[in-house]
C-alpha positions as CSV (number, residue, x, y, z in Angstrom):
1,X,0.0,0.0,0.0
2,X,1.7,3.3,-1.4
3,X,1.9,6.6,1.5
4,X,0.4,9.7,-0.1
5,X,3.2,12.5,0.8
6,X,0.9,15.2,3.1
7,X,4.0,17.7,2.5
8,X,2.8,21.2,0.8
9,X,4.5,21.3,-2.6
10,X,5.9,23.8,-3.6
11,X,5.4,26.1,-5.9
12,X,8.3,27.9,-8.0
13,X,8.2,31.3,-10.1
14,X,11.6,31.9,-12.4
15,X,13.1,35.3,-12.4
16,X,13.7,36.8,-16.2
17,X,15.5,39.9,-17.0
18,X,15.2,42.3,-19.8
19,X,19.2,43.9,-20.4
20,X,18.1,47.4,-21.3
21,X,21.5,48.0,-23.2
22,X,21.4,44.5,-24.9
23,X,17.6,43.7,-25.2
24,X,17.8,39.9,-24.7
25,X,15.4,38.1,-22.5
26,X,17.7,35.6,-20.1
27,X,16.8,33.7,-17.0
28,X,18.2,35.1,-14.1
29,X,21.0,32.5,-12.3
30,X,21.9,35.1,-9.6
31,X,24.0,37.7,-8.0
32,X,28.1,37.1,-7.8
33,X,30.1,38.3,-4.8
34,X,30.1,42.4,-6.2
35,X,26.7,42.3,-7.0
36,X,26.9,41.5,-10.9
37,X,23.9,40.0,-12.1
38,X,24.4,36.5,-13.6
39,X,22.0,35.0,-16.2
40,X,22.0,32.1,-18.5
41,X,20.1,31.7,-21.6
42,X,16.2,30.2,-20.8
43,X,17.0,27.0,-22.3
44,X,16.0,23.5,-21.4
45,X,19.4,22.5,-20.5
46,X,20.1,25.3,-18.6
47,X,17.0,24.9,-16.5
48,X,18.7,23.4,-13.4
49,X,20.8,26.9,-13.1
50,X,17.6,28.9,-13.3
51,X,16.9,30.8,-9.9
52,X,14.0,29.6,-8.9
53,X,11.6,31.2,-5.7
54,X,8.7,30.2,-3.4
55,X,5.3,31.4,-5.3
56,X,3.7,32.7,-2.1
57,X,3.1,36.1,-1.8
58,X,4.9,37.6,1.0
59,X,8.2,35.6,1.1
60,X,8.6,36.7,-2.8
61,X,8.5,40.3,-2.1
62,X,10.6,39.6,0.8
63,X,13.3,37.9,-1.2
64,X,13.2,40.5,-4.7
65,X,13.4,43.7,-2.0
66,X,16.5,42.2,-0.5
67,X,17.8,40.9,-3.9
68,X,17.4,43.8,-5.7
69,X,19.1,46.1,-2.8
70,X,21.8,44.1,-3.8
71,X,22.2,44.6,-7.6
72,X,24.7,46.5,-9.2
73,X,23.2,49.4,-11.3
74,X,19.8,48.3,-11.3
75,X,18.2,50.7,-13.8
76,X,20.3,48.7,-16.5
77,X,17.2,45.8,-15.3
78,X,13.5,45.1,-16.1
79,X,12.5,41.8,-14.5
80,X,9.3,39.4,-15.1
81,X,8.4,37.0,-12.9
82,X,7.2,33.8,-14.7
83,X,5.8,30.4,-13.5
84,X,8.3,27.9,-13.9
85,X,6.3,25.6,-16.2
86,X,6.0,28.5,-18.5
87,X,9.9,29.7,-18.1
88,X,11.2,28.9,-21.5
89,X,7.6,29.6,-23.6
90,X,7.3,33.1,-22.4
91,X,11.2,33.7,-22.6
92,X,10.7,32.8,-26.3
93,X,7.9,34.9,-26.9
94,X,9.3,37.9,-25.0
95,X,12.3,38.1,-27.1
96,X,10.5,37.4,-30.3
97,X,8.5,40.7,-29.3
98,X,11.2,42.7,-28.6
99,X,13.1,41.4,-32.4
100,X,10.2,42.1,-34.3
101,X,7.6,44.3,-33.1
102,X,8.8,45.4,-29.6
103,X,7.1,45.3,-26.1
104,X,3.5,43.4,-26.1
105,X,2.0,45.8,-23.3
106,X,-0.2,42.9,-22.4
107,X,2.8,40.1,-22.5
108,X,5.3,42.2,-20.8
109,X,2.8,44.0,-18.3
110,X,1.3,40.9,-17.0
111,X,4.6,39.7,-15.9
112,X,6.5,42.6,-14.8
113,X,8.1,43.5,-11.4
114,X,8.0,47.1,-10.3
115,X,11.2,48.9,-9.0
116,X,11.7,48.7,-5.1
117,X,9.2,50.7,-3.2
118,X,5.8,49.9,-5.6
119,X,3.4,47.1,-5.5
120,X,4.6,43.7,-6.9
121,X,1.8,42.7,-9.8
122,X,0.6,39.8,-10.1
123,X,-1.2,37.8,-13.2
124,X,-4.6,39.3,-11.7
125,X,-2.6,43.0,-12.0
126,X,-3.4,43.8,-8.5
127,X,-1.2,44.7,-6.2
128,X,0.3,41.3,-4.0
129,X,0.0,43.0,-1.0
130,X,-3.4,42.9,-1.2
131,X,-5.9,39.5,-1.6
132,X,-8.3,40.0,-4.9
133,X,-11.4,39.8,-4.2
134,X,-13.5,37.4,-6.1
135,X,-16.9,38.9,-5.5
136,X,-15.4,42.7,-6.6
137,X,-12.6,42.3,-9.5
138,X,-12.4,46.2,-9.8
139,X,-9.6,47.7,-7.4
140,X,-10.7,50.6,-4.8
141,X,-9.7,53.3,-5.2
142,X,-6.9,53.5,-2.5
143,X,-5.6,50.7,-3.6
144,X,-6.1,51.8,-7.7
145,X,-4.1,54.6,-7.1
146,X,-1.4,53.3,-5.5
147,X,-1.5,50.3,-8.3
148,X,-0.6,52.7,-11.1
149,X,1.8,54.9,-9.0
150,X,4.7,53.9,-10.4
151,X,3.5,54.8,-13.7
152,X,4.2,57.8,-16.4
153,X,1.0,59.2,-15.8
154,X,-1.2,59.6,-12.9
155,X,-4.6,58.1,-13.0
156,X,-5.7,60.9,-10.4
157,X,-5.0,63.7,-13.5
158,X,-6.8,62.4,-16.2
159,X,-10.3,64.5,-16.6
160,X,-12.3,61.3,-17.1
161,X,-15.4,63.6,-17.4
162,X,-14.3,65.0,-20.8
163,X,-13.3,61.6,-21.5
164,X,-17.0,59.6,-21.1
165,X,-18.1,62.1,-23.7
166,X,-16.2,60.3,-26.0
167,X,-17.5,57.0,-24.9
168,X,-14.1,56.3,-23.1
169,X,-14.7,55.9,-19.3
170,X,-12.5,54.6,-17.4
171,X,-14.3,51.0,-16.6
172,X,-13.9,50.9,-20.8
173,X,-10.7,51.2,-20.4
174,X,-9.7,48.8,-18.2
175,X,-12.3,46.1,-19.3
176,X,-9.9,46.4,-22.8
177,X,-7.1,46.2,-20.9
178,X,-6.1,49.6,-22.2
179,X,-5.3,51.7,-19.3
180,X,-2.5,50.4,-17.8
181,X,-0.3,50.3,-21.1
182,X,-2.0,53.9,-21.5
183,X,-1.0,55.2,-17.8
184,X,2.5,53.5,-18.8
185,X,3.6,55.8,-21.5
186,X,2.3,53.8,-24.6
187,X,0.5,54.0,-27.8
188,X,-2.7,51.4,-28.0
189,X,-1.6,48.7,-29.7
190,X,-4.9,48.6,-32.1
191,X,-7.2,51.2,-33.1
192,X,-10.4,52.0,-30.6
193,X,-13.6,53.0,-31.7
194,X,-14.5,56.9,-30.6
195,X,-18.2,58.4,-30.5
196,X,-18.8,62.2,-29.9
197,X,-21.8,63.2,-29.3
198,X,-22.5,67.0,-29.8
199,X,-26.1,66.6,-29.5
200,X,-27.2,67.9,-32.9
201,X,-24.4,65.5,-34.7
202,X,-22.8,62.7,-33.8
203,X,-19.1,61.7,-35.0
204,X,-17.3,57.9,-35.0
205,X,-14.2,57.6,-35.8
206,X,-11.0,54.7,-35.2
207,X,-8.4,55.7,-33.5
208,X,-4.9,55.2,-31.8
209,X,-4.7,56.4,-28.1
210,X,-2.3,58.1,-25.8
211,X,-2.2,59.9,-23.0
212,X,0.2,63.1,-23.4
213,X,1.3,66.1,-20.9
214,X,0.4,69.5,-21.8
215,X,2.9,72.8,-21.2
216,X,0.4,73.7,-18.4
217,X,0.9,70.1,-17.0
218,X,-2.9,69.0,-17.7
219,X,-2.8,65.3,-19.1
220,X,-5.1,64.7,-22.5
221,X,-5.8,62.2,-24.6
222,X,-4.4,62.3,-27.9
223,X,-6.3,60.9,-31.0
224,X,-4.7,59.7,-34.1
225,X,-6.9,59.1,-36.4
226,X,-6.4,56.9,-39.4
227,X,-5.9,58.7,-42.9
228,X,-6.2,56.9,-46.4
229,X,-2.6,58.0,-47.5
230,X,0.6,59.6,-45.6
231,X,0.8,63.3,-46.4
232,X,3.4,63.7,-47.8
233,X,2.4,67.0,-50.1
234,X,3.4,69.4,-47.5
235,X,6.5,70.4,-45.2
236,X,6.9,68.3,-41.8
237,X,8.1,71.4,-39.4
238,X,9.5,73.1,-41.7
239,X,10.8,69.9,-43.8
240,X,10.2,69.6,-47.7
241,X,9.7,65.8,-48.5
242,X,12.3,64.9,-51.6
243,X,10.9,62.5,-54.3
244,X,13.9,59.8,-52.5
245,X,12.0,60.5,-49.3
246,X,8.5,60.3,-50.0
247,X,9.7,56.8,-52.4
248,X,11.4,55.7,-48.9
249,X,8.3,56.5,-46.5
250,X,5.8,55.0,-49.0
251,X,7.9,51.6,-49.4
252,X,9.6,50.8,-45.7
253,X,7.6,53.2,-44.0
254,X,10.8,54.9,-42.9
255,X,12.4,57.9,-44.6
256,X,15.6,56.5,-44.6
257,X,17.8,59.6,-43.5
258,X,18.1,62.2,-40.3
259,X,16.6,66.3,-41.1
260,X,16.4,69.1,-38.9
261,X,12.9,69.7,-38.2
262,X,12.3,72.9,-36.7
263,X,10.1,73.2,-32.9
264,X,7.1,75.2,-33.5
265,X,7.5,77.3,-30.4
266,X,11.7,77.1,-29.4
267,X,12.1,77.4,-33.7
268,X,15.2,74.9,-32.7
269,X,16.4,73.0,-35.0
270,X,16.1,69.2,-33.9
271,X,17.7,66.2,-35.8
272,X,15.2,63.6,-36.3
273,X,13.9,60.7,-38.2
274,X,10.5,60.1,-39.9
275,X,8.3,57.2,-40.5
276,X,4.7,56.6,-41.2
277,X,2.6,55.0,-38.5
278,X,1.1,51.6,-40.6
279,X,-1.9,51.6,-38.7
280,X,-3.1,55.0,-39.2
281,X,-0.6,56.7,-41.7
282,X,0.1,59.3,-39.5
283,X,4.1,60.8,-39.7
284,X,5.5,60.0,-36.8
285,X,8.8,61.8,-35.6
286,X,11.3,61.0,-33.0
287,X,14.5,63.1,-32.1
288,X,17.8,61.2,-32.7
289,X,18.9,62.2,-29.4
290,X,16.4,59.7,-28.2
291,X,16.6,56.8,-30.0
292,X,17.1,53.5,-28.6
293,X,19.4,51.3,-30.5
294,X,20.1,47.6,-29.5
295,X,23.7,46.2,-28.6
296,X,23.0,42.7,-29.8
297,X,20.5,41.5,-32.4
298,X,19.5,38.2,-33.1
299,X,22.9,37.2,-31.5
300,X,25.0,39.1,-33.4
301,X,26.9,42.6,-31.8
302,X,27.0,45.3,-33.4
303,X,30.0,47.3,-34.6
304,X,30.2,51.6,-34.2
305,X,29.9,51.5,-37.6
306,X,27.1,49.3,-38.0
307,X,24.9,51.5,-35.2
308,X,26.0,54.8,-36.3
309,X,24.6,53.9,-39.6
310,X,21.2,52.9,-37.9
311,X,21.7,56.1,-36.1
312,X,21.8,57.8,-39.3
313,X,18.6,56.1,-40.4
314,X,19.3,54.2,-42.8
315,X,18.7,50.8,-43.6
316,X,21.6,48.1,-42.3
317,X,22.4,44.6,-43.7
318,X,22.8,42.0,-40.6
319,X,24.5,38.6,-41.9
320,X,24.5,35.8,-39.9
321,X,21.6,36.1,-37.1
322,X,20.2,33.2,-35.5
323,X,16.6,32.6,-35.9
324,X,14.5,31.7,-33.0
325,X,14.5,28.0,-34.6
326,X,17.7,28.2,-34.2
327,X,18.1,28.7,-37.9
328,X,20.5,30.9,-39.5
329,X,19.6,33.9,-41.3
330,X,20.3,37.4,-42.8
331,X,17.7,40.6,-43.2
332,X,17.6,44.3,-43.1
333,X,17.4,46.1,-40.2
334,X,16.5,49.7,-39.4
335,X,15.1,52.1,-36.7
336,X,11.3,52.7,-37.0
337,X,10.2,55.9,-35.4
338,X,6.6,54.8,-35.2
339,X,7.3,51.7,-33.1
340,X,10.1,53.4,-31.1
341,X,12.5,50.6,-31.8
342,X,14.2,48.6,-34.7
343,X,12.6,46.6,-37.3
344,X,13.1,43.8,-39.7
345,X,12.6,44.8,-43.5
346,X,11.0,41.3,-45.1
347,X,9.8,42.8,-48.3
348,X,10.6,41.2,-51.3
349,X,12.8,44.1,-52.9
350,X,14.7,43.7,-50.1
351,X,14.7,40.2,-49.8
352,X,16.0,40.1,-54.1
353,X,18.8,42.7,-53.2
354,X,19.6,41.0,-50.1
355,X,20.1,37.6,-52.2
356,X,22.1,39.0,-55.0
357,X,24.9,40.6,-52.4
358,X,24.7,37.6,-51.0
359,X,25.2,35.4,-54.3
360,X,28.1,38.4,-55.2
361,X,30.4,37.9,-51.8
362,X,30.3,34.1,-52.1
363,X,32.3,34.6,-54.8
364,X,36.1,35.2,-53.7
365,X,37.9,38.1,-55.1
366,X,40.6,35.6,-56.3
367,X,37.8,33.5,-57.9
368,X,39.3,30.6,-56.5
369,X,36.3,29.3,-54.3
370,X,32.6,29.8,-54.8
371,X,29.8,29.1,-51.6
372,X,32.8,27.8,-49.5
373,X,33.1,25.1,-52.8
374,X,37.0,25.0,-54.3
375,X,36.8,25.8,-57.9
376,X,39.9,23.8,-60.3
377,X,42.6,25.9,-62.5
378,X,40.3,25.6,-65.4
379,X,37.2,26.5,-63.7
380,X,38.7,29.5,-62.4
381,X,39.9,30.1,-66.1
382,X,36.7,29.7,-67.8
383,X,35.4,31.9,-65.0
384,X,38.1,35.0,-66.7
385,X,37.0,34.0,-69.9
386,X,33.0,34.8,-69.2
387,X,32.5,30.8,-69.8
388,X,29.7,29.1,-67.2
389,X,31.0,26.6,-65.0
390,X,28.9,23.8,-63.7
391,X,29.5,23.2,-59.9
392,X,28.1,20.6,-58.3
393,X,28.2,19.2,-54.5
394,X,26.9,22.3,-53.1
395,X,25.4,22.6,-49.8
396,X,22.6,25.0,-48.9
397,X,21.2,26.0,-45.5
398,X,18.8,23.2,-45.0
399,X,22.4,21.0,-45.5
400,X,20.6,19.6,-49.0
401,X,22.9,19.1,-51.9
402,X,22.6,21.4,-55.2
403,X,24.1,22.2,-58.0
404,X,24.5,24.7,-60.9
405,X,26.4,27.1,-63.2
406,X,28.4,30.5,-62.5
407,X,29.4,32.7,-64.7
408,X,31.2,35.9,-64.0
409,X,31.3,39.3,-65.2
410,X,34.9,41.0,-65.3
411,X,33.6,44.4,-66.0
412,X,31.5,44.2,-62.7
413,X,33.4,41.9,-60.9
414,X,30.1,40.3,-60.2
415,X,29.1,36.4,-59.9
416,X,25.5,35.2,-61.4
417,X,24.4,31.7,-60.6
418,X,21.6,29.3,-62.6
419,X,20.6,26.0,-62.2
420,X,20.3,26.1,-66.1
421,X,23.3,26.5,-68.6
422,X,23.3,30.0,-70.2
423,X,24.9,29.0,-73.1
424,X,22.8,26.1,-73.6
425,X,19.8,28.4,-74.2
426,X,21.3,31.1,-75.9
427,X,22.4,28.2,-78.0
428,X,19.0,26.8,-78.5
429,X,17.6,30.3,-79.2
430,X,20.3,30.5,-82.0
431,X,19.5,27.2,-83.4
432,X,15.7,27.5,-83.7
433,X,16.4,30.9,-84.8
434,X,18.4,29.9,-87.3
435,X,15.6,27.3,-88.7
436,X,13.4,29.4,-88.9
437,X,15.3,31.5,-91.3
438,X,16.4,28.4,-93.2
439,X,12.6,27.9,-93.9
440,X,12.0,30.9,-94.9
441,X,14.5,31.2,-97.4
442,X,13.8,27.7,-99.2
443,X,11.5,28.0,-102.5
444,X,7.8,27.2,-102.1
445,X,6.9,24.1,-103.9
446,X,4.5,24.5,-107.0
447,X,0.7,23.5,-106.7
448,X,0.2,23.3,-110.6
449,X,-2.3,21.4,-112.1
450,X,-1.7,17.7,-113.1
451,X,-1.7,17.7,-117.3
């Protein structure tokens, strides 16, 4: 007969950190002896060094007050606390949010820690010092208020009067899960439906939402409407769109380049960047000054070079990443002022130019190897000579065998590859060519009458 163990088990929540300068999601391992922070990648086999903590309430914000008065530059630091069933999932789907479309206020909200000194939120985004109620799930207003003082914005200076007349109380709100992400600095994510009613008209209209300061410190709420095109006709601050940077806005969405745009009240002159919001096709500006640019992407570091040319605006070519498959990869990069962060470029213009740089440096300058593939003395010679050369045996990412023909251009200095023989069909456009000629030149036969 077995003995059922009578023992409370435990319950364990993971510690993951988001490196501010770096913007990698890692599971946090612990302190060492001068307060250093140590992490390890949130990986299945690493899952035995991941710090793991009692799940009940008070010994948890017991433990992250004293770790935290312990860390070494802790601005540098945004923690989530995670069950630790779920480590590795949301440690995936963190970091994919931050690579491609940055911060999912719902993701990264739910699971945040605030700094020393505010509530600890739980999944239920109440504060842990305090047991939910299950009869009333909204928060007093005590206890509200000090919930969202750690925030940009205060809830206590939003006039939420002006605001129901736009059909936006603050119940709404939080029933779309809008107003924390709102309180916390951000943009909605989607557009939200807006009625005025004026009492001899009414207006509807989608919008994006966000809460910003006034010169006279009064909080509003700022609409962004959506418009059918970018407009693109007439100066931005004093800023005359080129026919390069309307092409640029209209096709990435970013302009490509950093302009002084000039402050409508100061008249100062601020470098900036320029992109089109996607969702509403609003211009969206951000100073340079202010940009946030990533250390690492996709596990590759970037050089001065390589972030001074994001700085500049421009598009930047990243070889070598490493998927989230774990699959290796290359793509365009460059800084979105709409989303606030850096973006992959996946459009197929891109994606064509991408591939012939690629197919042009896997050809070495000394012709002598092609796609890491040694070529012979006569291949290299037919090369000179603007002859294809068939090449077989090589590999491509998926580690499949392939094969085909280069040919080079010694004007350009530029490789081509086809898995068909040029010459073969320039030779078989020639020949038909040729026939066709040949029958046209041959004398009809007579259809005379029989005698």
């Amino acid at each position: 007969m077995s003995t059922e163990n009578t023992e409370r088990q435990v319950e364990h929540d993971v510690l993951l950190v988001n490196d501010k300068t770096k913007n990698k999601i890692q599971a946090v391992k612990g302190l060492d002896k001068d307060g250093n922070l140590e992490t390890v990648p949130a990986t299945k086999k690493n899952q035995n060094q991941f710090l793991k903590v009692d799940k009940q309430a008070d010994f948890f914000s017991n433990f992250f007050s004293n770790f935290f008065s312990q860390l070494k530059n802790p601005t540098q630091f945004t923690f989530f606390r995670v069950p630790e069933l779920l480590t590795i999932k949301m440690a995936n789907q963190m970091q994919k949010e931050l690579n491609q479309s940055g911060p999912n206020h719902e993701l990264f909200l739910k699971y945040s820690i605030q700094e020393i000194g505010t509530p600890v939120k739980t999944e239920n985004k109440v504060s842990e010092h305090v047991e939910p109620s299950k009869e009333n799930k909204v928060a007093e207003p005590a206890k509200e208020q000090e919930q969202y003082k750690a925030n940009k914005f205060d809830i206590k200076d939003i006039d939420w009067d002006s605001l129901s007349r736009l059909g936006l109380s603050k119940e709404k709100l939080q029933e779309m899960d809008l107003l924390e992400p709102l309180l916390q600095g951000y943009k909605t994510k989607d557009l939200v439906a807006v009625n005025l009613d004026l009492g001899a008209a009414v207006f509807s209209l989608d919008a994006r939402l966000s809460l910003e300061k006034m010169e006279d410190g009064k909080v509003v709420m700022a609409l962004e409407g959506v418009k059918k095109y970018p407009n693109l006709n007439v100066p931005l601050y004093g800023h005359d769109f080129s026919k390069e940077d309307k092409h640029n806005l209209l096709k990435t969405g970013n302009m490509g380049r950093v302009v002084d745009l000039v402050h409508p009240t100061t008249k100062e002159k601020i470098p900036s960047v320029v992109s089109v919001d996607r969702l509403t096709n609003n211009l969206i500006v951000t100073r340079v000054e202010k940009m946030q640019l990533p250390q690492e992407i996709k596990g590759i570091v970037l050089s001065e070079d390589q972030l001074q040319t994001l700085k500049d605006g421009k598009p930047l070519l990243v070889e070598g990443m490493t998927s989230v498959k774990g699959n290796l990869f290359n793509a365009e990069i460059q800084y979105n002022a709409a989303k606030g962060h850096i973006e992959f470029l996946f459009d197929n213009t891109n994606k064509q130019s991408m591939a012939q740089n690629q197919t042009q440096s896997q050809l070495s300058d000394d012709l002598k190897t092609f796609r890491g593939k040694e070529l012979t003395e006569k291949q290299q010679k037919d090369l000179q000579e603007g002859k294809p050369v068939y090449i077989k045996d090589l590999i491509d990412k998926r580690g499949n065998p392939y094969q085909g023909y280069v040919t080079y251009n010694k004007e350009t200095k530029q490789a081509d590859f086809s898995f068909k023989n040029p010459n073969k069909e320039e030779q078989a456009k020639a020949q038909s060519q040729s026939q066709t000629e040949k029958q046209a030149d041959e004398p009809k036969k007579s259809k005379g009458r029989k005698m």
